[in-house]
N, C-alpha and C positions, 0 to 999 in steps of 0.2 A: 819824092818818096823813094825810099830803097828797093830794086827788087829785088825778089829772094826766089830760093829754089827749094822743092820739096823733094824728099825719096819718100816714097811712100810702100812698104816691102810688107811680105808674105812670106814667111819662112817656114820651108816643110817641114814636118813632126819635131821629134823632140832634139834637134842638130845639134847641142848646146856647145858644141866648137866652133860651129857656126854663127852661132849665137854673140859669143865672146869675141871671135876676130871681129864681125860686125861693131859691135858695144867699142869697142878698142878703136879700133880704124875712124869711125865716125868721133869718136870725143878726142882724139888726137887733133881730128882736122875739127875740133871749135864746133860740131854743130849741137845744136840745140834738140831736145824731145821735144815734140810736139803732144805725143800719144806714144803708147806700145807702137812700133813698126813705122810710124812717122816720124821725118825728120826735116832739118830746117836750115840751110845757110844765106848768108848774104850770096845773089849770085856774082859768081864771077867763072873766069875760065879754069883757074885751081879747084873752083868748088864744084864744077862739073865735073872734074877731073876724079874726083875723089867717089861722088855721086856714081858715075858711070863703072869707076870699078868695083865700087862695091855690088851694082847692080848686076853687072859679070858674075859675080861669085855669087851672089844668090840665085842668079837663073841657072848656072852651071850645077847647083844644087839642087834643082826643082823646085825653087819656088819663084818669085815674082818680086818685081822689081818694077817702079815707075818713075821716072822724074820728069814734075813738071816747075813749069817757071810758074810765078804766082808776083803778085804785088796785093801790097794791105789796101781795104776797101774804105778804111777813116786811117787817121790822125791816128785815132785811141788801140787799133789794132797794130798799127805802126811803132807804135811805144811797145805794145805789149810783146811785139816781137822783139822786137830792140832789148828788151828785159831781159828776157830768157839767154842773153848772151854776156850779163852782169857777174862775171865769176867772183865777186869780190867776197864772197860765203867761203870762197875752196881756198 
């Protein structure tokens, strides 16, 4: 199975250039929504890379920033993640 990595952020009041560099930086580098504030890549060392900066710039803001490593617990979660990376709609 693939692992992947989550950001999982908190962003203070209503920042929405914060907001928009985040949105921007994160679908540049391919990752997936999970939820509002969650996020999702295969891991690798580029995808920490991106993870860690954007984590920077939300903590520098006051708010919150996590990333952890994660692997799917079936098959069926595995695919579902794997989906969410099907840009063939865009």
């Amino acid at each position: 199975m693939i692992p992947w990595l989550l950001l999982i952020t908190n962003l203070p009041g209503r920042n929405q250039t914060l907001r928009m560099r985040l949105w921007r930086a994160l679908r540049g580098a391919g990752s997936a929504s999970l939820r509002d504030g969650v996020y999702l890549l295969p891991a690798s060392n580029s995808a920490n890379q991106v993870f860690e900066s954007q984590a920077l710039d939300i903590r520098s803001a006051g708010g919150s920033a996590y990333i952890l490593p994660i692997e799917a617990v079936a098959a069926g979660q595995q695919k579902a993640f794997q989906a969410l990376f099907d840009r063939t709609d865009d």
